[in-house]
N, C-alpha and C positions, 0 to 999 in steps of 0.2 A: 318528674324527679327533679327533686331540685342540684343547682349546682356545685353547693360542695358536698352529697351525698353524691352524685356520679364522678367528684376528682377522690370520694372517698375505697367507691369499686375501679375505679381505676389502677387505684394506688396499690389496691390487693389482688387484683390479677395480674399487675405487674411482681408484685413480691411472690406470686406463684409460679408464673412464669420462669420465673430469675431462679427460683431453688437451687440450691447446691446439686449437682446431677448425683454427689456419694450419697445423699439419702436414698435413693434407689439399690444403690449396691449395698446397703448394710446387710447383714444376715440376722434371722430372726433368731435370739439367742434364748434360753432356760437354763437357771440354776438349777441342780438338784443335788441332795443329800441321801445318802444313808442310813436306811433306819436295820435297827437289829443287830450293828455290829461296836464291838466293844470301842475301833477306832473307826469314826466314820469316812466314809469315800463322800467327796463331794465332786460334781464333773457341770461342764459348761456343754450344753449341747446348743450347736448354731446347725441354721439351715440353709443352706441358699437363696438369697432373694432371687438368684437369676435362673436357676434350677432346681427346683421344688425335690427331685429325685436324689440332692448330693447332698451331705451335710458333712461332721466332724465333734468329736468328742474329745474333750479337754480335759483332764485332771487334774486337780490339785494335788502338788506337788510332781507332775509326770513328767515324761519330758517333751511333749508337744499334742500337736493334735493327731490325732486316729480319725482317717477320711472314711464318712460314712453313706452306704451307697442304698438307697429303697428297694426294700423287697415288696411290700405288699402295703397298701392299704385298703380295709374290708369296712365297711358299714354295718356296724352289729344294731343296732335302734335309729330306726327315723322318728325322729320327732317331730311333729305339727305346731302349728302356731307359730311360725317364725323363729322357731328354738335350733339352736344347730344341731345335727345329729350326733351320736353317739361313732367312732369310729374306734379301731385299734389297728396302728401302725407300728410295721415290722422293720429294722435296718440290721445292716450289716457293715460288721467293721471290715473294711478292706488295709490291712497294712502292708508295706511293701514285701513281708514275708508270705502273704497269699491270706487268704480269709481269717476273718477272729470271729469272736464272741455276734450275739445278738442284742439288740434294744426293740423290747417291744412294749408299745404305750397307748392305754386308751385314754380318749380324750374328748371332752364335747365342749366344742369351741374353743378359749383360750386354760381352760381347766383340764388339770391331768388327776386321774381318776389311779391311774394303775403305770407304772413305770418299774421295769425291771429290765436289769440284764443278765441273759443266761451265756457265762461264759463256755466256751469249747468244750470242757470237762463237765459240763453239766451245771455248775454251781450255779446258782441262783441270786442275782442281789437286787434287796427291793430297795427302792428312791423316791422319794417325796419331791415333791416343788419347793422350793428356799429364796422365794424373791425376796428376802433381805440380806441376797447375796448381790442382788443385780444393781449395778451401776455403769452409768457410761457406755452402754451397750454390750457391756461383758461381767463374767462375775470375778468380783471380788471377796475372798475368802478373808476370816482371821484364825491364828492357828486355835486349833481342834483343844 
């Protein structure tokens, strides 16, 4: 190898090394909207980077996050070839008043297939993915 290709790996396993340690703590966030309702719901769902089991649901316009806690994830289709499989994950809202609503979503790999929440009462609301909401590691909304 020659000499300024090894001060070239050098240089970048140092700038690996050195990383910000908050890229690790970010949580893995999704826009999503509303479809079927005259005014749409739009909500910010983050996950834990640090505990894969705890996340939080954000609304537009609400007044903060709703901590969201894993009930289940089931493997409905394996797929072969290197293809991620097909799963559908189950949460639950935990607000300090005792349990809410559900979020349940199927998804193969970083593609959401089916997202709904079925609130307490039964109602039903279905959500699409809106990455032209996501910026900066969270979403950003313009009004409706």
């Amino acid at each position: 190898m020659e000499p300024p290709m090894k001060r070239c790996l050098a240089v970048l396993l140092l700038l690996i090394i050195a990383a910000p340690p908050v890229w690790a703590d970010q949580d893995t966030v999704r826009c999503l909207r509303s479809i079927g309702l005259k005014t749409p719901l739009r909500l910010q769902l983050g996950i834990s980077s640090e505990t894969d089991d705890r996340g939080y649901v954000l609304y537009q316009g609400g007044s903060g996050r709703i901590p969201l806690k894993l009930l289940k994830v089931t493997e409905l289709r394996r797929v072969y070839g290197g293809r991620p499989s097909e799963f559908e994950t189950q949460w639950v809202e935990m607000p300090p008043s005792g349990s809410g609503g559900r979020y349940i979503y199927i998804n193969q790999g970083a593609i959401i297939d089916d997202f709904q929440y079925i609130r307490k009462d039964g109602r039903v609301f279905k959500f699409v993915d809106d990455p032209d909401a996501y910026a900066d590691d969270r979403c950003t909304w313009t009004a409706p």
